[in-house]
C-alpha positions in Angstrom: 103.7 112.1 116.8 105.9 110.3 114.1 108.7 107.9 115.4 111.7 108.4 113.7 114.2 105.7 113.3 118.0 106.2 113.6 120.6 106.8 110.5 121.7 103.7 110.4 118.4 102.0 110.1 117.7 104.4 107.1 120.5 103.9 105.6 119.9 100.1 105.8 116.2 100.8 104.4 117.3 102.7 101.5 120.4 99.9 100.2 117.8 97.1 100.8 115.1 99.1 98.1 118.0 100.3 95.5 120.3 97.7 94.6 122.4 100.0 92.2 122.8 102.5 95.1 123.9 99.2 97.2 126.4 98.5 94.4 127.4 101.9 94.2 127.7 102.0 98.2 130.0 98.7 98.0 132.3 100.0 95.6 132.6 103.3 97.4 133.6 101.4 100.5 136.1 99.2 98.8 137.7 102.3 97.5 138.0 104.1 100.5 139.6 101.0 101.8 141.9 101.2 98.9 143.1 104.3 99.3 143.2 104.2 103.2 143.7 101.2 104.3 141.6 101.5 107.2 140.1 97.9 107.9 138.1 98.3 110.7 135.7 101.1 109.0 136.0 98.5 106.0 134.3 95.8 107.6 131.9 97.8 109.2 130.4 99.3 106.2 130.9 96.2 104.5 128.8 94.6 107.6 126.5 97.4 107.2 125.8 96.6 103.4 125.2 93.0 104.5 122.5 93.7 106.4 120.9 95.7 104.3 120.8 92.9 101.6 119.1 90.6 104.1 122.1 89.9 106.6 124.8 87.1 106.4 122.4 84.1 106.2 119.6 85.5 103.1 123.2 86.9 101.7 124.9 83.4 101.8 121.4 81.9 100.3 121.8 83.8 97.6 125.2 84.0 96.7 125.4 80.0 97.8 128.5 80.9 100.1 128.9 78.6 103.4 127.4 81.1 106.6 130.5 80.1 108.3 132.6 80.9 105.9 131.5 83.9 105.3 131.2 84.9 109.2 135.2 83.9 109.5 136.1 86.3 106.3 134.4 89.2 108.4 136.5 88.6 111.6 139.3 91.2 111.6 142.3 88.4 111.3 140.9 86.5 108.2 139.3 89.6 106.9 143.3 91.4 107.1 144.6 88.5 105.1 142.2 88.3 102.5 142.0 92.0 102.2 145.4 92.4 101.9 145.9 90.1 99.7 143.6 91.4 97.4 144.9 95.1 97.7 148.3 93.7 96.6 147.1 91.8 93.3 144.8 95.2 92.2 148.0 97.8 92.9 150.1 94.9 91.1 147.8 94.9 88.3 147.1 98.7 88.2 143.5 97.3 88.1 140.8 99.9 90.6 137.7 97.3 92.7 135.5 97.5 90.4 131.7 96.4 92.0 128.9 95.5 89.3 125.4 94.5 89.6 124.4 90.9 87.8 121.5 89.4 87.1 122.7 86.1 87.7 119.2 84.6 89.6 121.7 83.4 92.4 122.4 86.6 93.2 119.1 88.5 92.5 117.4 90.7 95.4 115.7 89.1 98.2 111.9 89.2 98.1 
């Protein structure tokens, strides 16, 4: 008999082998955030897309971002700030997240 996994180790699966759906996924997620405001579903799918591009340490290797620093954006008190902050300059600016691949080699897929 097959095993079958869980959701949320298929979901992982599928962002990790489609990076434009990843993309797609993060912006989705910041928009919802946007229009909700909802921060602890925010940084769980943002956790969630993390993972699925290798977790926080492969991530921070390829985006040359500091583990730690990256670890202390996720907490929910840094995370509020910076979030925040950020929510205020896009509705200032009348400017929607916008999410994009690159193909800047530092942040290329993991292999």
């Amino acid at each position: 008999m097959r095993e079958m996994g869980n959701w949320r180790e298929y979901q992982i699966r599928r962002l990790a082998n489609d990076q434009e759906e990843a993309i797609d996924y993060l912006q989705l997620t910041l928009e919802e955030y946007q229009a909700d405001g909802d921060l602890p579903f925010f940084l769980k799918e943002l956790r969630f897309f993390i993972e699925s591009q290798g977790g926080v340490v492969e991530l921070c290797k390829r985006t040359g971002m500091d583990t730690e620093t990256l670890l202390d954006m996720l907490s929910n008190e840094d995370a509020t700030r910076l979030l925040d902050t950020f929510s205020s300059l896009l509705n200032v600016l009348k400017h929607p997240p916008v999410i994009e691949d690159t193909p800047a080699k530092h942040l290329s897929p993991a292999k």
